[in-house]
C-alpha positions as a Markdown table, in Angstrom:
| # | Residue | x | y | z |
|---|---|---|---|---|
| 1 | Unk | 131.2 | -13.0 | 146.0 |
| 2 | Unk | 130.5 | -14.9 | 143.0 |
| 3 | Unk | 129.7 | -18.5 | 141.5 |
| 4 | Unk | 131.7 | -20.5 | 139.6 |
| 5 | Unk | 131.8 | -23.9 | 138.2 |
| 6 | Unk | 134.8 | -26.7 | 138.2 |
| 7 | Unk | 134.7 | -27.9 | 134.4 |
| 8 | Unk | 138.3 | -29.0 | 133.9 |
| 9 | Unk | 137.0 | -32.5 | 133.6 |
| 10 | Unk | 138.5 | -33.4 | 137.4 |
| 11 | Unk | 138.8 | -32.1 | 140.8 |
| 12 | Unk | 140.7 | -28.6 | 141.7 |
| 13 | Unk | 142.9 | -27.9 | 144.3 |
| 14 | Unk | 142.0 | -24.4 | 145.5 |
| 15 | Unk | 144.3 | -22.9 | 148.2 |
| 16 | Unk | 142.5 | -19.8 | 148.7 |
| 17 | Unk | 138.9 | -21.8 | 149.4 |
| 18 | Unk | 141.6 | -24.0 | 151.5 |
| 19 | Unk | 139.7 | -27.3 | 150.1 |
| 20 | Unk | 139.6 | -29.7 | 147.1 |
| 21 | Unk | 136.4 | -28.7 | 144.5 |
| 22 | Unk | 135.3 | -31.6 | 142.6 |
| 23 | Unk | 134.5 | -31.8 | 138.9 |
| 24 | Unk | 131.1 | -30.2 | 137.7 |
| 25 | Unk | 130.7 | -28.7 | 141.5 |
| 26 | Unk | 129.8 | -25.0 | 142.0 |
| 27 | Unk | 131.1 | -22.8 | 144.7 |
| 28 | Unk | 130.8 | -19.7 | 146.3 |
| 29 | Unk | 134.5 | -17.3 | 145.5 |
| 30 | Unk | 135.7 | -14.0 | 146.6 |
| 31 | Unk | 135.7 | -11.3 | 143.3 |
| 32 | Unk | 138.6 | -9.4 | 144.6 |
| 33 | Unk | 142.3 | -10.0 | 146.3 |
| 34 | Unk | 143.0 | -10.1 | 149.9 |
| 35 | Unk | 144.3 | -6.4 | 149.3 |
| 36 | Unk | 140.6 | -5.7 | 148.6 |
| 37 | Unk | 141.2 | -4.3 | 145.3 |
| 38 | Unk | 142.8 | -6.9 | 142.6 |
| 39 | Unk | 140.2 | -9.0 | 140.6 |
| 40 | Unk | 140.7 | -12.5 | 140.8 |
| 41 | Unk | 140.8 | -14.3 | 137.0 |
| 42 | Unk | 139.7 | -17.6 | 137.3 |
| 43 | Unk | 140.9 | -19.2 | 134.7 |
| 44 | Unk | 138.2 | -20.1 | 132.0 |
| 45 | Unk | 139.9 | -23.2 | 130.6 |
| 46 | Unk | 139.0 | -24.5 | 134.3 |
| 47 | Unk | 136.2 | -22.4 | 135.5 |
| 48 | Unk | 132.7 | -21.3 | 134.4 |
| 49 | Unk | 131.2 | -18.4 | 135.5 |
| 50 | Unk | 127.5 | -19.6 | 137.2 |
| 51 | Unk | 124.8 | -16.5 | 136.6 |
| 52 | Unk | 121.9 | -16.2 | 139.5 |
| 53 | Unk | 119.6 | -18.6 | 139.6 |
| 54 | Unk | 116.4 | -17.7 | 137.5 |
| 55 | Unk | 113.6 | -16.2 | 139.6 |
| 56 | Unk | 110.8 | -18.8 | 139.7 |
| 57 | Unk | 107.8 | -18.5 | 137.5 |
| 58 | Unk | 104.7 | -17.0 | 138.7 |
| 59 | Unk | 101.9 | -19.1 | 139.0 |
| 60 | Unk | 99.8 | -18.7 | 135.5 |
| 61 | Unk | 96.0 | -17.5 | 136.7 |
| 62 | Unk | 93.1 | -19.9 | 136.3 |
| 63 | Unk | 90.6 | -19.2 | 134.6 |
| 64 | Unk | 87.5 | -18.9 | 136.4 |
| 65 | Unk | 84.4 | -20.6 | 134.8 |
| 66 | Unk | 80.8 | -18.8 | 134.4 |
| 67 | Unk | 78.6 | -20.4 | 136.8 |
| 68 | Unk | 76.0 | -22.9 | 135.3 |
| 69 | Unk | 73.2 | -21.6 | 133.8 |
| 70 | Unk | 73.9 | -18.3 | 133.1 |
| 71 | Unk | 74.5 | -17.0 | 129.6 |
| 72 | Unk | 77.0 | -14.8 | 127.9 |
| 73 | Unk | 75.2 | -12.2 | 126.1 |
């Protein structure tokens, strides 16, 4: 399966996802035919292809402060 986004500028009728996809929306398609083999081309006047979503940051590391009164050499 893949992502792809509606940006025709209205909504899609899309007999194979058996429902209507609206401007701008993203939704989950099949890559391949029913026979299990043909790609599917979605057109790219109409579609978008949508990449995976980033992997969020990692939390930078704090910096941990030298306890009062000691000094740094």
């Amino acid at each position: 399966m893949s992502q792809v986004r509606n940006v025709s500028g209205g909504p899609l009728d899309v007999p194979l996802l058996d429902r209507v996809v609206e401007d701008g929306e993203t939704v989950d398609v099949p890559d391949v035919q029913a026979d299990g083999e043909s790609p599917i081309v979605w057109p790219p006047d109409k579609w978008q292809p949508v990449g995976a979503p980033a992997p969020p940051p990692e939390p930078a590391a704090e910096a941990v402060p030298e306890p009062a009164g000691e000094a740094a050499e």
